[in-house]
C-alpha positions as CSV (number, residue, x, y, z in Angstrom):
1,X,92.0,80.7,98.1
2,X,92.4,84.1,99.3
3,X,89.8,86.9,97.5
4,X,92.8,89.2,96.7
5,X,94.4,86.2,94.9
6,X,91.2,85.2,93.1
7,X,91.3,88.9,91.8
8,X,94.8,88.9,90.4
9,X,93.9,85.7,88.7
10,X,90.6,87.6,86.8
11,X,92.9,90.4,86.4
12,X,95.9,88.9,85.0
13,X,93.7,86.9,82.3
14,X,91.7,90.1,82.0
15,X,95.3,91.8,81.0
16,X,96.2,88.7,78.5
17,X,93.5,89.1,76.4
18,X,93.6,93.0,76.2
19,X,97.3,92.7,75.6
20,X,96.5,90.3,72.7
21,X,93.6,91.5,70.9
22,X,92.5,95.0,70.5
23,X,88.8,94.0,73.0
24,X,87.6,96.8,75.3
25,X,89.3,96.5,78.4
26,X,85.7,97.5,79.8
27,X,84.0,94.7,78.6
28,X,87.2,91.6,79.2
29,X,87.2,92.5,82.6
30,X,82.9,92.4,82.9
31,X,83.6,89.1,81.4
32,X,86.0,88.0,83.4
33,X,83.8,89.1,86.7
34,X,81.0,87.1,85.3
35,X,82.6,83.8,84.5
36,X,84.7,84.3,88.3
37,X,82.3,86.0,90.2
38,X,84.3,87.8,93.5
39,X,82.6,89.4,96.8
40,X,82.4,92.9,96.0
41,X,86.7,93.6,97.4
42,X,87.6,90.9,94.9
43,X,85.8,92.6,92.1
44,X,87.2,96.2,93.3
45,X,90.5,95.2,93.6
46,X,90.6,93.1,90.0
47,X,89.2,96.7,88.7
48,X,91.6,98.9,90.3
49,X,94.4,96.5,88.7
50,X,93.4,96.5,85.4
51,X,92.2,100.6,84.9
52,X,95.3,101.1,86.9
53,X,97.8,99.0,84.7
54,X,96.5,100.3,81.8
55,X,96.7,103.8,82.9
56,X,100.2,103.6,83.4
57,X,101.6,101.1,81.4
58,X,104.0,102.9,79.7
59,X,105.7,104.0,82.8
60,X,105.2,100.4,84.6
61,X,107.0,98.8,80.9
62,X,109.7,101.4,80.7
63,X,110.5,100.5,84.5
64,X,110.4,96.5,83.9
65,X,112.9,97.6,80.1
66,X,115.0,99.5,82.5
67,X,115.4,96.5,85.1
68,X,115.6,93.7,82.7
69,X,117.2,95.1,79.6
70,X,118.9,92.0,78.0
71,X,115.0,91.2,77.9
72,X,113.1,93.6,75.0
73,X,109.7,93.7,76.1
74,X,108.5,92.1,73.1
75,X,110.5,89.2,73.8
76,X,109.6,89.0,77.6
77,X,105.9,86.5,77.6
78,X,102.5,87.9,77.5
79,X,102.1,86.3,80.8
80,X,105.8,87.2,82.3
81,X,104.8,90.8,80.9
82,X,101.5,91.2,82.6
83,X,102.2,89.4,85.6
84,X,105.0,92.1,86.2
85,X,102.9,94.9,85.6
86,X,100.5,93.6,88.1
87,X,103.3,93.6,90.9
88,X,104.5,96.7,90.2
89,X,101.4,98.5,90.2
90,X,100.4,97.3,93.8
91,X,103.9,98.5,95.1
92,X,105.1,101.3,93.1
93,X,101.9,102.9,91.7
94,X,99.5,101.5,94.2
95,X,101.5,101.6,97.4
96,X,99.1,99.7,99.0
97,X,100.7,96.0,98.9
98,X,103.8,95.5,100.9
99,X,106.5,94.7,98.4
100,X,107.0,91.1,99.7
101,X,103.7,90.2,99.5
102,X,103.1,91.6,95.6
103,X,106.6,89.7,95.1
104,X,105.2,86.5,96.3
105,X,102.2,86.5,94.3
106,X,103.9,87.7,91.5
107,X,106.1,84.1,91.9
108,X,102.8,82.5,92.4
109,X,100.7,83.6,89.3
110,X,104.4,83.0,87.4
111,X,104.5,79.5,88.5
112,X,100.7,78.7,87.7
113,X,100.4,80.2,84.4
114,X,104.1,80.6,83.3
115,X,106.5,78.9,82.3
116,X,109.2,76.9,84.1
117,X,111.7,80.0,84.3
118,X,108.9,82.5,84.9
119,X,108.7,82.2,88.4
120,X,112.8,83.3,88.3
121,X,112.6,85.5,85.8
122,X,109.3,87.9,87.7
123,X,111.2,87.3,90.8
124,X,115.1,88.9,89.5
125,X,113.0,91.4,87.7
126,X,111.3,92.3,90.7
127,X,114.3,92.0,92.8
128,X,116.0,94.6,90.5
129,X,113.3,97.1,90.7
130,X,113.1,96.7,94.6
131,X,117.2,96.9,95.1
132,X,117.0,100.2,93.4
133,X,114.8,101.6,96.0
134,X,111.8,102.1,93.5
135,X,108.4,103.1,95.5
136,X,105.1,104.5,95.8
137,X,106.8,108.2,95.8
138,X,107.7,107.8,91.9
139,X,104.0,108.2,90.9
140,X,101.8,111.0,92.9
141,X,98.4,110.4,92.7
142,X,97.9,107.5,91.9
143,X,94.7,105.2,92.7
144,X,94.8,103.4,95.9
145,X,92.8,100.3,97.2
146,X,91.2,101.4,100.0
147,X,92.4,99.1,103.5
148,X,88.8,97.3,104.0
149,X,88.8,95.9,100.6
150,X,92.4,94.0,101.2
């Protein structure tokens, strides 16, 4: 398995338990790291992710609200929910991922830890966002992974 894909997995369980409990996002992610130890890109990446989603995640759930509004955000899964964040950050805030790649994982993650109709349902979602023309221009200044730690 990739290290870039070993990072979204810490991440996105990093982002579950945050999302569910009211634990420092410092410390869920230093325990994530621990139990899933990464090279030091993995780790990087996984951190960037996280600070990132959480940074903006009012602007990354308003844009998933706008693009899947028969869905209120409440309703969509804790996985589904973070999964989509994740994606959207690396193309829209990040800029770093190319779309079909942070599309592809996003199906990924969706079919390991969601449920049957997640993979579908991050993949429309995404699609919507994408169709729309959404990008990296939308949100100046954001962090960036740097190229050697893809």
């Amino acid at each position: 398995m990739k290290v870039r894909h070993r990072a979204r997995i810490v991440a996105l369980q990093a982002l579950y338990e945050i999302d569910i409990t009211d634990h420092d996002p410092e410390v869920v992610l230093q325990q994530r790291l621990a139990y899933k130890p990464l090279p030091q890109a993995g780790r990087d990446f996984a951190c960037t992710l996280v600070q990132g989603i959480i940074e903006h995640r009012a602007d990354l759930d308003a844009l998933i609200q706008d693009n899947a509004p028969e869905w209120p955000l409440d309703q969509v899964s804790v996985i589904d929910r973070n999964i989509l964040r994740m994606a959207i950050f690396e193309f829209v805030v990040g800029g770093n991922t190319p779309v079909k790649v942070a599309i592809n994982e996003a199906v990924e993650l969706a079919k390991l830890f969601g449920s049957d109709s997640s993979g579908r349902f991050v993949n429309g979602v995404l699609g919507a966002i994408v169709s729309k023309g959404v990008g990296s221009s939308h949100w100046e200044g954001a962090p960036t992974v740097p190229v050697e730690s893809r």
